[in-house]
C-alpha positions in Angstrom: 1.3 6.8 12.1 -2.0 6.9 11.1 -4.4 4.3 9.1 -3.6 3.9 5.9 -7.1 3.6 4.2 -7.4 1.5 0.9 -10.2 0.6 -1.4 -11.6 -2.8 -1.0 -10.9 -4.1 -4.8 -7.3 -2.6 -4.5 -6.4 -4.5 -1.3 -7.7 -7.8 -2.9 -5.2 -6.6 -5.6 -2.4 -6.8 -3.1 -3.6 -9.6 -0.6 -3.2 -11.5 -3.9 0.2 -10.4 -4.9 3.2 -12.3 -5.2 5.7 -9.4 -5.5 8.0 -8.2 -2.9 7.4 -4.6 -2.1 4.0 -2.0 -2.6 5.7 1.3 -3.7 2.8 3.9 -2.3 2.0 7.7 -2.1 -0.8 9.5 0.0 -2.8 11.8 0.2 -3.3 14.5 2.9 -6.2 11.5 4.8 -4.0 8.6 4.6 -5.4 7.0 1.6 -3.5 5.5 -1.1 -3.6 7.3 -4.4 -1.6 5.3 -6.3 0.4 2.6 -5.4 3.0 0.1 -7.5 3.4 -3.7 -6.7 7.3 -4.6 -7.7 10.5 -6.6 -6.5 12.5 -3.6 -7.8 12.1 -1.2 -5.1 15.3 0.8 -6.6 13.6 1.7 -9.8 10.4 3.0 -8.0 11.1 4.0 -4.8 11.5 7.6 -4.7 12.5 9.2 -0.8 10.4 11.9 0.4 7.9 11.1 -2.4 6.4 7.9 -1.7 6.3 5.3 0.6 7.2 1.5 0.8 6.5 -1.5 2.5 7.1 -5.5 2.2 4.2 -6.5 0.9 3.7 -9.0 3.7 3.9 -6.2 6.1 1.2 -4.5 4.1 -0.6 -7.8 3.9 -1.1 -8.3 8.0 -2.4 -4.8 8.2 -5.0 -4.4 5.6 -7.2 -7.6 7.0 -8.3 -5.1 9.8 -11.5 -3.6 7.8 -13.4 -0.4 8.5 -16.4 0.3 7.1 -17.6 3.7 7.2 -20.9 5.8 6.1 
């Protein structure tokens, strides 16, 4: 899988988070276009048309920043 690319303000959003699970969808570059911080992943998560992760998962791989021009 590919990066998942994130704006800065939104993964301060998450880092912060206490919730369980980031409900996500992307678009066709791998970057999060909208994105749900819950602990009911039933009630959001929706297979084949978004994404989830724990948020610690999420957490660990968003503190590896790229900054491009």
């Amino acid at each position: 899988m590919d990066a998942i690319k994130i704006n800065l303000i939104n993964a301060y959003k998450i880092n912060n988070s206490e919730k369980d699970f980031i409900v996500y969808t992307l678009d066709k570059n791998n970057y999060v276009t909208s994105y749900i911080l819950t602990n009911n992943l039933h009630r959001h998560y929706k297979q084949g048309e978004n994404n989830f992760k724990l948020i610690d998962i999420f957490k660990q791989q968003i503190k590896i920043i790229n900054i491009y021009k």
